[in-house]
PDB file of N, CA, C and O in Angstrom:
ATOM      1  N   UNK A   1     -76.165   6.132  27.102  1.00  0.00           N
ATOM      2  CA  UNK A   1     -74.959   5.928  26.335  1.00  0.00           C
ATOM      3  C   UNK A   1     -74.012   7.101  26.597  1.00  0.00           C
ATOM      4  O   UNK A   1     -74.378   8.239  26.892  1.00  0.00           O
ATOM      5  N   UNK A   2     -72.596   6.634  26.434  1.00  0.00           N
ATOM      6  CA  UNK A   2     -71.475   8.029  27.221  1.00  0.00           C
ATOM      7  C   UNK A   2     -71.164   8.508  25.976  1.00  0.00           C
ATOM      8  O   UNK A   2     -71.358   7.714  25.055  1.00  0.00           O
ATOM      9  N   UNK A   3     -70.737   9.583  25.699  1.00  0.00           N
ATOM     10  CA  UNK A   3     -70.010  10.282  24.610  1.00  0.00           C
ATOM     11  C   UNK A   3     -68.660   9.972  24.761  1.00  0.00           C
ATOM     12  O   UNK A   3     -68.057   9.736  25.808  1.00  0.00           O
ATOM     13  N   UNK A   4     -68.180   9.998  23.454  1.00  0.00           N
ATOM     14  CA  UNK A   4     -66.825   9.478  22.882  1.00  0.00           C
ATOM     15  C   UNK A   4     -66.686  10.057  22.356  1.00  0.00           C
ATOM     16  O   UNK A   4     -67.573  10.755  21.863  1.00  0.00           O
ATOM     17  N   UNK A   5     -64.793  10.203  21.973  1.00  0.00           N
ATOM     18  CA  UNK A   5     -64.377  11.114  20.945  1.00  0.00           C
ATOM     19  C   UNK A   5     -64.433  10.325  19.493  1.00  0.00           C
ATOM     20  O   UNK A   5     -63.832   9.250  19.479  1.00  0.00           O
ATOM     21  N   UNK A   6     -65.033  10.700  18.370  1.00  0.00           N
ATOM     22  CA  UNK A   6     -65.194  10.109  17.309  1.00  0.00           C
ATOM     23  C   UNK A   6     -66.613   9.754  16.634  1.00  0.00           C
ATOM     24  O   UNK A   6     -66.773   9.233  15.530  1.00  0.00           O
ATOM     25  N   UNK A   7     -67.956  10.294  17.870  1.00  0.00           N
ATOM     26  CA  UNK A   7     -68.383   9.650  17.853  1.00  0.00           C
ATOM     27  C   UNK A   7     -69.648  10.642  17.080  1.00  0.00           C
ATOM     28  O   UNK A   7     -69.720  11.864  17.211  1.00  0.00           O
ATOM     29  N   UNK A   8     -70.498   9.882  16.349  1.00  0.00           N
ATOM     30  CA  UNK A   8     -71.499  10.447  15.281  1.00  0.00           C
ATOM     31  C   UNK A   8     -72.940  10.773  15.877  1.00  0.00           C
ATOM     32  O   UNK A   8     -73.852   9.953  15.988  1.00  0.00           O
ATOM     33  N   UNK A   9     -72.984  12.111  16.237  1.00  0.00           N
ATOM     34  CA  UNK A   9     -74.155  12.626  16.789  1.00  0.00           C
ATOM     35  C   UNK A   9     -75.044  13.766  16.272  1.00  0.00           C
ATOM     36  O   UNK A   9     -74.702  14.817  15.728  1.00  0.00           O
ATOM     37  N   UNK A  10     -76.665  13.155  16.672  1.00  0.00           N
ATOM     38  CA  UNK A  10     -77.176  14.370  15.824  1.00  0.00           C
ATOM     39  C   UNK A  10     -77.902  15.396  16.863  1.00  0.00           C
ATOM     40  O   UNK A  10     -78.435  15.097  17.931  1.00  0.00           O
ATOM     41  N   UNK A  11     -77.752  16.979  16.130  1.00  0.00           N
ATOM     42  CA  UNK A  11     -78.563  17.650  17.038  1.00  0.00           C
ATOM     43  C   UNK A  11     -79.489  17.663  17.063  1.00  0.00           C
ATOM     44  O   UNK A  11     -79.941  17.729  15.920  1.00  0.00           O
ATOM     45  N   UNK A  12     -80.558  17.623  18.138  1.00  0.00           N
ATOM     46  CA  UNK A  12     -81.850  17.884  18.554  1.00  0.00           C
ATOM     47  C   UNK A  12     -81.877  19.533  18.825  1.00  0.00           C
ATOM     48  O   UNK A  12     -82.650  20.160  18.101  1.00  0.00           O
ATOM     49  N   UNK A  13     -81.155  20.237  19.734  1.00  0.00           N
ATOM     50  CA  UNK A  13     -82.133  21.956  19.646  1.00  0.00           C
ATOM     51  C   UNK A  13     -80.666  22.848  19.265  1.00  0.00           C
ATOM     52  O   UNK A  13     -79.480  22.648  19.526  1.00  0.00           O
ATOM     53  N   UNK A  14     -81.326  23.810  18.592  1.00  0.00           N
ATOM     54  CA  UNK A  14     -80.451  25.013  18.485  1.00  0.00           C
ATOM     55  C   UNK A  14     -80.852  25.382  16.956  1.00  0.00           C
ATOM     56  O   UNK A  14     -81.998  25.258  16.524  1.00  0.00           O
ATOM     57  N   UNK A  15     -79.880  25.796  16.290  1.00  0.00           N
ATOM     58  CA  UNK A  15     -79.650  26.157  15.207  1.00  0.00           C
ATOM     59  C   UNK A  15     -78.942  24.814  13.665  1.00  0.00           C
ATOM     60  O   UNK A  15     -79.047  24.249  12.576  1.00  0.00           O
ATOM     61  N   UNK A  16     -78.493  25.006  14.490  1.00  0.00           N
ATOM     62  CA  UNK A  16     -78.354  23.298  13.614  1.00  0.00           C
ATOM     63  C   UNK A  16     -78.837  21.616  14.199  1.00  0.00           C
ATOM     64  O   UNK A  16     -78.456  20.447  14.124  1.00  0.00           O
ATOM     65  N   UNK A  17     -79.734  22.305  14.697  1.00  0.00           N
ATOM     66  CA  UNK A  17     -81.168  20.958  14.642  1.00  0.00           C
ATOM     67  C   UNK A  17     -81.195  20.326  13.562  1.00  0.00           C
ATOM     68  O   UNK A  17     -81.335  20.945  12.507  1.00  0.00           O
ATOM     69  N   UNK A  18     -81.028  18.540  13.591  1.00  0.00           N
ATOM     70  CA  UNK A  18     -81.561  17.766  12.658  1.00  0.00           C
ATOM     71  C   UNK A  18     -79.820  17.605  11.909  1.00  0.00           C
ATOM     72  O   UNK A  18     -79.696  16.879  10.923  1.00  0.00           O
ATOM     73  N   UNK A  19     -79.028  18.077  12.279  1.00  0.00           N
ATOM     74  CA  UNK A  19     -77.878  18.107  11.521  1.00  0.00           C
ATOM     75  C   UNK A  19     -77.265  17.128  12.197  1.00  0.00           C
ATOM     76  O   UNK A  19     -77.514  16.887  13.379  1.00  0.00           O
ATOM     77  N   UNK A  20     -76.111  16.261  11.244  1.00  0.00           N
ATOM     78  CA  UNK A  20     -75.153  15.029  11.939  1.00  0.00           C
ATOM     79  C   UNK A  20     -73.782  16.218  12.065  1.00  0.00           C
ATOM     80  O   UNK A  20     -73.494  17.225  11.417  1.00  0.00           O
ATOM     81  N   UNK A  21     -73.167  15.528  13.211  1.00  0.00           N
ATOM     82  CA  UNK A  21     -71.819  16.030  13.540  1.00  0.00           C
ATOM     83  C   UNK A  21     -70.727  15.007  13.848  1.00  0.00           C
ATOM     84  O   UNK A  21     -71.088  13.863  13.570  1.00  0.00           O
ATOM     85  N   UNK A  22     -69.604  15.093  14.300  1.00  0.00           N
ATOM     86  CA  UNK A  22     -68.732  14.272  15.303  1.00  0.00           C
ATOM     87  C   UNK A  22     -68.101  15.388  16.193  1.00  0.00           C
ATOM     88  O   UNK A  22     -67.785  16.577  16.158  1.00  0.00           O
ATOM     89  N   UNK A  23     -68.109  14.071  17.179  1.00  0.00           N
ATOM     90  CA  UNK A  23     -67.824  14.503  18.413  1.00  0.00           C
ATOM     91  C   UNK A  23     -66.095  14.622  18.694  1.00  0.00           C
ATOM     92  O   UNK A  23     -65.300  13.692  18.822  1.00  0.00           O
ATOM     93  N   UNK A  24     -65.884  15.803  18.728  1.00  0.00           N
ATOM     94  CA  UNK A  24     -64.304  16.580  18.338  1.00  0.00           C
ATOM     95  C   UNK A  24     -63.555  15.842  20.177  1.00  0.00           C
ATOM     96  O   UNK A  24     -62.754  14.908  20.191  1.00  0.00           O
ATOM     97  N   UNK A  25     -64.063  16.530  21.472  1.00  0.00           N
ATOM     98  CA  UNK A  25     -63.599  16.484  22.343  1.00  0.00           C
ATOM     99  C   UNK A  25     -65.111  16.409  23.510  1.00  0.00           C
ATOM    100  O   UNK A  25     -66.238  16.877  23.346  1.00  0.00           O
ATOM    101  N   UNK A  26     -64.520  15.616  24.682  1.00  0.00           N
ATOM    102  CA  UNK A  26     -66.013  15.775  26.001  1.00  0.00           C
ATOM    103  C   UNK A  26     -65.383  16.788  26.941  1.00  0.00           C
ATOM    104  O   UNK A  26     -64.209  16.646  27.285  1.00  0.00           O
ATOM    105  N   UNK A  27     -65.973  17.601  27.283  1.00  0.00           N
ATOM    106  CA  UNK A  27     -66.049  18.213  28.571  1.00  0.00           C
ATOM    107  C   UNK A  27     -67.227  17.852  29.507  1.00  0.00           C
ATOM    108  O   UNK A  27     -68.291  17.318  29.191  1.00  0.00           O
ATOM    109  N   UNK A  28     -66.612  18.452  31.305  1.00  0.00           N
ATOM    110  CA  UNK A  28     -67.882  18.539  31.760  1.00  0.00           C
ATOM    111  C   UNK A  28     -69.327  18.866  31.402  1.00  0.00           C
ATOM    112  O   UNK A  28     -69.636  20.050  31.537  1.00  0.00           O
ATOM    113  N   UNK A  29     -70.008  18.257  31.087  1.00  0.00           N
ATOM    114  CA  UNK A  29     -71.638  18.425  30.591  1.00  0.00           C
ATOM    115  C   UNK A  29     -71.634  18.513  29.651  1.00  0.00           C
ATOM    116  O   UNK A  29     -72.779  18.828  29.326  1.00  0.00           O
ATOM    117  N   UNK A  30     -70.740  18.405  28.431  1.00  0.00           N
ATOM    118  CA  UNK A  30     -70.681  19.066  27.192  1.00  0.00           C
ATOM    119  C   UNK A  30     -69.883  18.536  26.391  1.00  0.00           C
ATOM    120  O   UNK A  30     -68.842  18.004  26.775  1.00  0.00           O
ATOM    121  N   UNK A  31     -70.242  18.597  25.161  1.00  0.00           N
ATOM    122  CA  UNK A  31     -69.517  18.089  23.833  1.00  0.00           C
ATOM    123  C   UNK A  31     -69.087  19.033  22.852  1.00  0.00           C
ATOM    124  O   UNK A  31     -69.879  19.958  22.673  1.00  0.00           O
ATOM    125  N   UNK A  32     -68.132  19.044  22.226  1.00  0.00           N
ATOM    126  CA  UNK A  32     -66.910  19.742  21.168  1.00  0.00           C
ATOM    127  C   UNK A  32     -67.620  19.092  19.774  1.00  0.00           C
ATOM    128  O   UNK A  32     -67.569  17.862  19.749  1.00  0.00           O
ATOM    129  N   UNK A  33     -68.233  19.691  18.687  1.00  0.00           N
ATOM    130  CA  UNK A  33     -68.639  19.295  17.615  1.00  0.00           C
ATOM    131  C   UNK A  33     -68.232  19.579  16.165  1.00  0.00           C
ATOM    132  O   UNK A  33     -68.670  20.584  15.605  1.00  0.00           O
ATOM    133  N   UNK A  34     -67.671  19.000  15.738  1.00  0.00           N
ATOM    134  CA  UNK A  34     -67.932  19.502  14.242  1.00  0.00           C
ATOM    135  C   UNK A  34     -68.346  18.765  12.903  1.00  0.00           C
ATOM    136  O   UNK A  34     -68.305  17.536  12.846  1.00  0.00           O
ATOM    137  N   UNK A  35     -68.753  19.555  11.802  1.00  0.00           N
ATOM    138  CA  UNK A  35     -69.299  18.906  11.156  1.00  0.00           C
ATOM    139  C   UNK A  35     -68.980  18.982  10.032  1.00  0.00           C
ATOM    140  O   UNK A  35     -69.661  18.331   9.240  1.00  0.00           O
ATOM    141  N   UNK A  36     -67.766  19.836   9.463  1.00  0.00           N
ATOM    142  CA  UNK A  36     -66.777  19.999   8.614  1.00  0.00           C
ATOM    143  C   UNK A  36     -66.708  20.871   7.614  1.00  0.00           C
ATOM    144  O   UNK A  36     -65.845  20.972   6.741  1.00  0.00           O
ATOM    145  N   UNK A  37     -67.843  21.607   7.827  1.00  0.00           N
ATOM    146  CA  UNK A  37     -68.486  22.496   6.683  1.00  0.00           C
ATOM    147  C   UNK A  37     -68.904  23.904   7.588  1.00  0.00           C
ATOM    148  O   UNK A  37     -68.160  24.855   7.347  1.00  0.00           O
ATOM    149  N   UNK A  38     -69.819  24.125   8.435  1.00  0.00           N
ATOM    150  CA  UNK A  38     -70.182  25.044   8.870  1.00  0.00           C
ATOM    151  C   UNK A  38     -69.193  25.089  10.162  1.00  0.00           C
ATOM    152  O   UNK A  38     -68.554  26.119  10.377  1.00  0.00           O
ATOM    153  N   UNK A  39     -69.059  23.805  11.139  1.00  0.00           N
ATOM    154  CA  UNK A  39     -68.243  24.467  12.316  1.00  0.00           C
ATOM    155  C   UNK A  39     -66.878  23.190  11.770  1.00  0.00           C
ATOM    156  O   UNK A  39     -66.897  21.959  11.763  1.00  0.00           O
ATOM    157  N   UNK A  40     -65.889  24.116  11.398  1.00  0.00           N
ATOM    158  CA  UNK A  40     -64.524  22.727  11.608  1.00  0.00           C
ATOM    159  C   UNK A  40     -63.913  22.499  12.193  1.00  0.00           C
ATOM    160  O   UNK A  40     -63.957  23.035  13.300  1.00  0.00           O
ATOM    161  N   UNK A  41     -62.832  21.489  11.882  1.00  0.00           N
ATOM    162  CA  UNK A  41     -61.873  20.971  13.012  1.00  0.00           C
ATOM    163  C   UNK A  41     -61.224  22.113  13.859  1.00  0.00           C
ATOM    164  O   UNK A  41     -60.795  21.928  14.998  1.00  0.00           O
ATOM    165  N   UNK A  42     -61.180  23.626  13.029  1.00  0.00           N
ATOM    166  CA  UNK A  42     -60.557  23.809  14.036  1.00  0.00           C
ATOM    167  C   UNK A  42     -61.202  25.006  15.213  1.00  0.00           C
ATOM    168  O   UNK A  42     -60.473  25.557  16.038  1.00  0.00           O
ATOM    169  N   UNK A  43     -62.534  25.237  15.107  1.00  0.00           N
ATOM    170  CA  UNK A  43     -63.246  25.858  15.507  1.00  0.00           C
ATOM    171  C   UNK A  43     -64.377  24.980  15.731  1.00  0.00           C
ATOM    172  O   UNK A  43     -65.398  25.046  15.046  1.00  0.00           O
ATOM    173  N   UNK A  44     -64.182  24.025  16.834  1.00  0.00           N
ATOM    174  CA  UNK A  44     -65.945  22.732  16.553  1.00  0.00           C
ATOM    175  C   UNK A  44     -66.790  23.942  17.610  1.00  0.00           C
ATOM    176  O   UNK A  44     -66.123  24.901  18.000  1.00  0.00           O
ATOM    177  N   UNK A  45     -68.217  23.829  18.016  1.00  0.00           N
ATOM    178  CA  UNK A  45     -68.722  24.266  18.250  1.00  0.00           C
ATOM    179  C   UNK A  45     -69.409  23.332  20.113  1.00  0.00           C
ATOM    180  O   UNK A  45     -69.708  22.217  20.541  1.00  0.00           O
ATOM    181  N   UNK A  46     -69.363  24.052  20.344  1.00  0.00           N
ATOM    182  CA  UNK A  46     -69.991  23.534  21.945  1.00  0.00           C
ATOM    183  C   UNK A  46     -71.321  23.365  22.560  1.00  0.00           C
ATOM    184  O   UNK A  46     -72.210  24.216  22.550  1.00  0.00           O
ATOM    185  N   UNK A  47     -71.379  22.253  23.068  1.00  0.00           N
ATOM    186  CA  UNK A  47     -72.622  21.655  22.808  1.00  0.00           C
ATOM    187  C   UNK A  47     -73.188  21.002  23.774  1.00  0.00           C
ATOM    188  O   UNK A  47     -72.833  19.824  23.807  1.00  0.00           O
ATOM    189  N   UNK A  48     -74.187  21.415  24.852  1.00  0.00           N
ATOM    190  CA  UNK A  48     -74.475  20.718  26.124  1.00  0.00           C
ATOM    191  C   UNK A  48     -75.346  19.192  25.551  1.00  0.00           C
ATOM    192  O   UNK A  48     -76.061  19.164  24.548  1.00  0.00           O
ATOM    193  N   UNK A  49     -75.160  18.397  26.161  1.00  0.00           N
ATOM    194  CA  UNK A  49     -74.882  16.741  26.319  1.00  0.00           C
ATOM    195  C   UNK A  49     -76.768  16.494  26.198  1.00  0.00           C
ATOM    196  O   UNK A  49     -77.185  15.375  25.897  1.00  0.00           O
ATOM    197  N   UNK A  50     -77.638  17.515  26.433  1.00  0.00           N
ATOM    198  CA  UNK A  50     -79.217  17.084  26.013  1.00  0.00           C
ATOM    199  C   UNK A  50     -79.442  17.330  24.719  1.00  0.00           C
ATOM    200  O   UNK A  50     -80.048  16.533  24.004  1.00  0.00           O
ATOM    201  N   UNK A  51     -79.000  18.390  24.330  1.00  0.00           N
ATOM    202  CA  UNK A  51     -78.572  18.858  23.192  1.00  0.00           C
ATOM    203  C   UNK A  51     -78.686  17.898  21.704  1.00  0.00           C
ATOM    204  O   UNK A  51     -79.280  17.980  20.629  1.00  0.00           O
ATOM    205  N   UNK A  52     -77.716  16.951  22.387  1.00  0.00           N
ATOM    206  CA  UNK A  52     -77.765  16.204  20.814  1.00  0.00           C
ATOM    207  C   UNK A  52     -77.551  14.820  21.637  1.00  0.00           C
ATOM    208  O   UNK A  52     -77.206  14.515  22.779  1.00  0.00           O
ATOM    209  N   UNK A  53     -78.036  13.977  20.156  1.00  0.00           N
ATOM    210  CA  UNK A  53     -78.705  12.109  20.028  1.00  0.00           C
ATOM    211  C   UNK A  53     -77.871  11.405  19.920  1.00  0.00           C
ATOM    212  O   UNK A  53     -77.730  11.428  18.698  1.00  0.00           O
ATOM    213  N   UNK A  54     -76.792  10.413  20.464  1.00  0.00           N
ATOM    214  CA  UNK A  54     -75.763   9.646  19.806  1.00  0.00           C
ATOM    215  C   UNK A  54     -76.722   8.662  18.898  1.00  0.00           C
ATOM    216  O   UNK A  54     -77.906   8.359  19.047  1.00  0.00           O
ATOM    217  N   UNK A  55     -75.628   8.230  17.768  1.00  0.00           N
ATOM    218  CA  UNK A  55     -75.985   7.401  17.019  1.00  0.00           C
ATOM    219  C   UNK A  55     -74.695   6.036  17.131  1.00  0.00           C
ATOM    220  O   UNK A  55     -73.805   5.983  17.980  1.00  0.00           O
ATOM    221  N   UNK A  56     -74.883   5.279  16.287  1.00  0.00           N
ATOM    222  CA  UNK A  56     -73.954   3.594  16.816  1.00  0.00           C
ATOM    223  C   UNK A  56     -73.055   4.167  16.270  1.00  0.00           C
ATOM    224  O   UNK A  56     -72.379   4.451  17.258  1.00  0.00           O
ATOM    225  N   UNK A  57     -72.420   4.635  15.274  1.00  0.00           N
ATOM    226  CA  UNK A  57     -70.866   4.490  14.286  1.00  0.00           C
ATOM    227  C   UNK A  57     -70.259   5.677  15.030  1.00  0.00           C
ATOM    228  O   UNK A  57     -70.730   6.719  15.487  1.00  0.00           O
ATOM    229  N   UNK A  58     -68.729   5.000  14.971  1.00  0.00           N
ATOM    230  CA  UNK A  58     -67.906   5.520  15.928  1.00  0.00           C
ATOM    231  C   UNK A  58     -66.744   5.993  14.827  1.00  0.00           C
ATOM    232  O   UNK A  58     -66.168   5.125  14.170  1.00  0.00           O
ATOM    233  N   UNK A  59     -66.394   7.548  14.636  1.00  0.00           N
ATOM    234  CA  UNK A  59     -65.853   7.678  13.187  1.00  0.00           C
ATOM    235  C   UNK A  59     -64.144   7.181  13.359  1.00  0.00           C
ATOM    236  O   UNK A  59     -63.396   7.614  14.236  1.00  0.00           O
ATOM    237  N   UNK A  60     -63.790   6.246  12.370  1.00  0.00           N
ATOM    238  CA  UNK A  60     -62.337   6.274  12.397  1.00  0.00           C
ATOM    239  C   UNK A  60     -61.134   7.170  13.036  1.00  0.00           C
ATOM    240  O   UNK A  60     -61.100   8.399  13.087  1.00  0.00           O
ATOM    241  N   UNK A  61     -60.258   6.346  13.461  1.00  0.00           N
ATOM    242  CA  UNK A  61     -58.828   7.383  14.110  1.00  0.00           C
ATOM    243  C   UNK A  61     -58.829   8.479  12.783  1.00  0.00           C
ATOM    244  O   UNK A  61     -58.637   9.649  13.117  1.00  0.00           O
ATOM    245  N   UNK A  62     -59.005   8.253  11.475  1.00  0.00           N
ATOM    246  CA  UNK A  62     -58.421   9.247  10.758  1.00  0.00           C
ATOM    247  C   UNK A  62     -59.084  10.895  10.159  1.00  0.00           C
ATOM    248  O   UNK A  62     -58.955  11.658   9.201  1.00  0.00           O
ATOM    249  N   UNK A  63     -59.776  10.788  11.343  1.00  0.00           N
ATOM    250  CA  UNK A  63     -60.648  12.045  11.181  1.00  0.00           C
ATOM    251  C   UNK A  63     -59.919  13.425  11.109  1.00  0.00           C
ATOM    252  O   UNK A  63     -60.240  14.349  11.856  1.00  0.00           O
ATOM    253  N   UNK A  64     -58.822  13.538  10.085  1.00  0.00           N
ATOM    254  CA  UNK A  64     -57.935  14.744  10.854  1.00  0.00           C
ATOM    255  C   UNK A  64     -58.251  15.735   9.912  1.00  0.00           C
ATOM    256  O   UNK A  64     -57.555  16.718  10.162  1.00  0.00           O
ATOM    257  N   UNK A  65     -58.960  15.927   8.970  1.00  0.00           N
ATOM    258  CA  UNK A  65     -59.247  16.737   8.076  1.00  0.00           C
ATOM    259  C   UNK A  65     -60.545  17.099   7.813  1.00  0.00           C
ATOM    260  O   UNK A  65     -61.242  16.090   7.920  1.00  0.00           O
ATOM    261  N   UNK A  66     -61.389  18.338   7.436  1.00  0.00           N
ATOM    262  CA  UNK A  66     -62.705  18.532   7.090  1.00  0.00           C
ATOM    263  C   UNK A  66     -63.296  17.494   6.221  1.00  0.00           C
ATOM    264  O   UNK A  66     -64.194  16.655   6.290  1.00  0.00           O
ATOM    265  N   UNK A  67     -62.538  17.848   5.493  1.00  0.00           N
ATOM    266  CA  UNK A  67     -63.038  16.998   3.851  1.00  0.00           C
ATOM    267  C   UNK A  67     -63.047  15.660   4.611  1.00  0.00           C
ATOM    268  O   UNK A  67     -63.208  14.880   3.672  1.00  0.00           O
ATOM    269  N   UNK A  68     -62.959  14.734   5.967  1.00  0.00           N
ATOM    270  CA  UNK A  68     -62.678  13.326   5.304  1.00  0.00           C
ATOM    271  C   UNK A  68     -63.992  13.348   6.579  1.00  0.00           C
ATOM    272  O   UNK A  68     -64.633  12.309   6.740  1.00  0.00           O
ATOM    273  N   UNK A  69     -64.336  14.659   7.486  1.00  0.00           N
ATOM    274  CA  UNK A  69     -65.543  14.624   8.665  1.00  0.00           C
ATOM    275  C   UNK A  69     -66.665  14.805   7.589  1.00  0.00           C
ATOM    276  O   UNK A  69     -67.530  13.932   7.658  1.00  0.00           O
ATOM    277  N   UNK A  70     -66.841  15.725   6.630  1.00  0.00           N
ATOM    278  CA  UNK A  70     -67.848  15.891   5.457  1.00  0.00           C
ATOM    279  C   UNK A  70     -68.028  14.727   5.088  1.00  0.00           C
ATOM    280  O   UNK A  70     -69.136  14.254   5.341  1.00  0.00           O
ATOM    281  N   UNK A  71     -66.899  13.753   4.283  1.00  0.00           N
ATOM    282  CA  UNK A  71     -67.484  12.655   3.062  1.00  0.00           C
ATOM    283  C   UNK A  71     -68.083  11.464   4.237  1.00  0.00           C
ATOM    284  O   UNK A  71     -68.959  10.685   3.862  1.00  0.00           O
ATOM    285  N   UNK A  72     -67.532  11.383   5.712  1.00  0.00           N
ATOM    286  CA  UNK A  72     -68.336  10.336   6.691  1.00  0.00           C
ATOM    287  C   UNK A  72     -69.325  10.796   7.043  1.00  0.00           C
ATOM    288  O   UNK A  72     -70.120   9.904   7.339  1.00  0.00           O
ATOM    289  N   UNK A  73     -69.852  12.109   7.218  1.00  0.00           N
ATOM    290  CA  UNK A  73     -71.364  12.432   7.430  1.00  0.00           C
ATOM    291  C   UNK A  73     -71.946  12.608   5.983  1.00  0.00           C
ATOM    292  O   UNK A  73     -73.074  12.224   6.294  1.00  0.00           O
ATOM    293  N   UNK A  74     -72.028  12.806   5.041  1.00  0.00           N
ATOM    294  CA  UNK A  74     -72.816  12.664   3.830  1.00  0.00           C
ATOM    295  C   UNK A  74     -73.806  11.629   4.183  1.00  0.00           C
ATOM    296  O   UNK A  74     -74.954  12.070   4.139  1.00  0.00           O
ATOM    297  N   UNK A  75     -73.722  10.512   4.486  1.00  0.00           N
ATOM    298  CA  UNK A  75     -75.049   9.555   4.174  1.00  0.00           C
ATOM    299  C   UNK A  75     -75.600   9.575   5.560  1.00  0.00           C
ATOM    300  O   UNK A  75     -76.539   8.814   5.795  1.00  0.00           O
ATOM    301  N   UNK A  76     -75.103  10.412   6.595  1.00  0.00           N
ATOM    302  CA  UNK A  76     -76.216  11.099   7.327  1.00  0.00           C
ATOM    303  C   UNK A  76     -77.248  12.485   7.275  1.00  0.00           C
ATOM    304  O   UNK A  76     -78.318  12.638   7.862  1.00  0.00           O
ATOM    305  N   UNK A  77     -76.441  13.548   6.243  1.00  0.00           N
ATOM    306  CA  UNK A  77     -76.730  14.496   5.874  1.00  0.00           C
ATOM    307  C   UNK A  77     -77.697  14.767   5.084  1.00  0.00           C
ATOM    308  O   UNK A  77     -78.611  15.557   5.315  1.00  0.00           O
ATOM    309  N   UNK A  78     -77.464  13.834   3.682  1.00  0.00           N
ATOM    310  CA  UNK A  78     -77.815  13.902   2.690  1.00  0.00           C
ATOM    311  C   UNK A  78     -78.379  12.706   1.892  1.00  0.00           C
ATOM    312  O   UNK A  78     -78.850  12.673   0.755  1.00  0.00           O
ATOM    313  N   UNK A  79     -78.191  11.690   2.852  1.00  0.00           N
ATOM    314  CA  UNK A  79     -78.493  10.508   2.122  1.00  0.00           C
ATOM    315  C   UNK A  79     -79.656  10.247   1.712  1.00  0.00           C
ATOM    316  O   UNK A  79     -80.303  11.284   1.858  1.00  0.00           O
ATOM    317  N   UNK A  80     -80.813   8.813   0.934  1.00  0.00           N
ATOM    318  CA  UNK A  80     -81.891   8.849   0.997  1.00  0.00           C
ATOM    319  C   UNK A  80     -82.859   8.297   2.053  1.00  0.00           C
ATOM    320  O   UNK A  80     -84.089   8.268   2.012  1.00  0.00           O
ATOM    321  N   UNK A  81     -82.174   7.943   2.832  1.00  0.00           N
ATOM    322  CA  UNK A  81     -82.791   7.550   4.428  1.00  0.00           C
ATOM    323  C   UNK A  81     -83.611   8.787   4.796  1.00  0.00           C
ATOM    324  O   UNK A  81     -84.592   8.805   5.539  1.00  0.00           O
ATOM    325  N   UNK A  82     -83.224   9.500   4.351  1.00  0.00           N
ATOM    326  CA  UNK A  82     -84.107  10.820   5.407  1.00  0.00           C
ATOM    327  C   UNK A  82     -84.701  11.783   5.302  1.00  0.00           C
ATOM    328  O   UNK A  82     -85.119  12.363   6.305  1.00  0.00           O
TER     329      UNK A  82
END
């Protein structure tokens, strides 16, 4: 599966392992992340492409604010699924 901008991924290694993000911007080999709380919109964090898991939901055009990347990852974060 290709990475997209918008798109809801979780990390597998580093420091924020096990954490959901979206996918800010793609570079060569690599993905732009944030997750609205620890890395934000305007500082996402960089992220080689083994790194982290895509998942299906693709977050809305209106991702332009922390608060609205936080309340769409909550029921990946925090929900009772997990």
């Amino acid at each position: 599966m290709t990475m997209r901008v918008g798109m809801v991924v979780r990390s597998i290694a580093g420091k924020d392992c096990g954490r959901y993000s979206v996918v800010v911007s793609c570079l060569d080999g690599c993905v732009m992340i944030c997750d609205g709380k620890h890395r934000r919109l305007a500082a996402p964090k960089r992220k080689n492409l083994r790194h982290v898991e895509p998942t299906d939901e693709i977050a809305p055009d209106c991702m332009t604010s922390d608060r609205a990347v936080r309340k769409l990852l909550w029921k990946y974060n925090f929900g009772k699924d997990n």
